[in-house]
N, C-alpha and C positions, 0 to 999 in steps of 0.2 A: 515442442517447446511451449512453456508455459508462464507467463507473468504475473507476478504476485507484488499486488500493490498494499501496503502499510501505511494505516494514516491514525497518529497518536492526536487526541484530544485530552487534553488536562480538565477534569471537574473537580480538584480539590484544590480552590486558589487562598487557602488560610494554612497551609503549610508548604513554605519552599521547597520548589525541586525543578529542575530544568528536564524538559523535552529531550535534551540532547542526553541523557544518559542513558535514555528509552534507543533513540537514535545513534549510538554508540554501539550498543547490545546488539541492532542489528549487524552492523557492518564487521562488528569481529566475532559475531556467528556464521553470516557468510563467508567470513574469508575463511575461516575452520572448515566450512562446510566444501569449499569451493566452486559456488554458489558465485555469479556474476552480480552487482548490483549499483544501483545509483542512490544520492544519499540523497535530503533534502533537510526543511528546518523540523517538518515535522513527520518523519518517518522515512519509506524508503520505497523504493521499487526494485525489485531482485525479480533474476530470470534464472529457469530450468525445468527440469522434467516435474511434471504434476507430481509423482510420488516423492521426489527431494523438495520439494517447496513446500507439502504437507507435513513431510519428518519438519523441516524447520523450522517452520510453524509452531507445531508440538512442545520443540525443544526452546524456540525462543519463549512460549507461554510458561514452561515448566521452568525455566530457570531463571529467565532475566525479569519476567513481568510481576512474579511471586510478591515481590516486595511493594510493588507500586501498582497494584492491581485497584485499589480503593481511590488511588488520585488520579488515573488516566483512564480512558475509554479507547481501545485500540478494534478502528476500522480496516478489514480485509477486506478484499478482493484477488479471486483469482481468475486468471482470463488465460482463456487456451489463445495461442495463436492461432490456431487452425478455423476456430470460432469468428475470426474477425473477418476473415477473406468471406461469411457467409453474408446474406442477407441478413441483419437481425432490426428490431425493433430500434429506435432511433438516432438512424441512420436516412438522410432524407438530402434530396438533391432540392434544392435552393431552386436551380434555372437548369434548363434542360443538359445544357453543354457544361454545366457545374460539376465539380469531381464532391463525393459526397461529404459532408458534414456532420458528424455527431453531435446530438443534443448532447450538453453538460451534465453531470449528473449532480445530485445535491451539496455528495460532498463536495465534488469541485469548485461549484460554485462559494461554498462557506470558505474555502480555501482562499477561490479569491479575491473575497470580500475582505477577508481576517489579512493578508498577504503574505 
């Protein structure tokens, strides 16, 4: 099982358009797809097999992004579940008896800056 994270940024702020149409196109791709997912304000998180998250991908690029490809910048990631149980880079125990901690990554943090 595989997670694929979605995070829409807007760079065309001199012609109206809402995030959530971006964020719309996901969710009733997934649900065509039958594709599990959670929604947010600026994107989404959808779970499955790495080869069905990649077709969707594909297909949400090819059909829903065409038109707004010059006003948004869409941020992936895909993350194996199996990948997380591993040791990876940061990941760091705080205090000894600490259960571990993941540094933030950039986007997150811009995430949580912007709210």
């Amino acid at each position: 099982m595989s997670v694929l994270k979605i995070t829409f940024y807007p760079v065309d702020f001199e012609t109206p358009f809402s995030l959530g149409d971006c964020v719309m196109s996901i969710a009733l791709l997934s649900k065509e797809r039958g594709l599990s997912y959670e929604l947010n304000s600026s994107g989404a998180v959808i779970e499955g097999d790495s080869l069905s998250l990649l077709e969707f991908l594909k297909q949400l690029k090819n059909e829903a992004l065409g038109k707004l490809a010059d006003k948004v910048v869409m941020i992936v990631t895909l993350i194996d579940k199996d990948e997380l149980a591993r040791d990876i880079p940061g990941i760091e125990n705080i205090y000894a008896d600490a259960t571990p901690r993941r540094n933030p990554s950039l986007e997150e943090m811009v995430l949580d800056m912007i709210g």
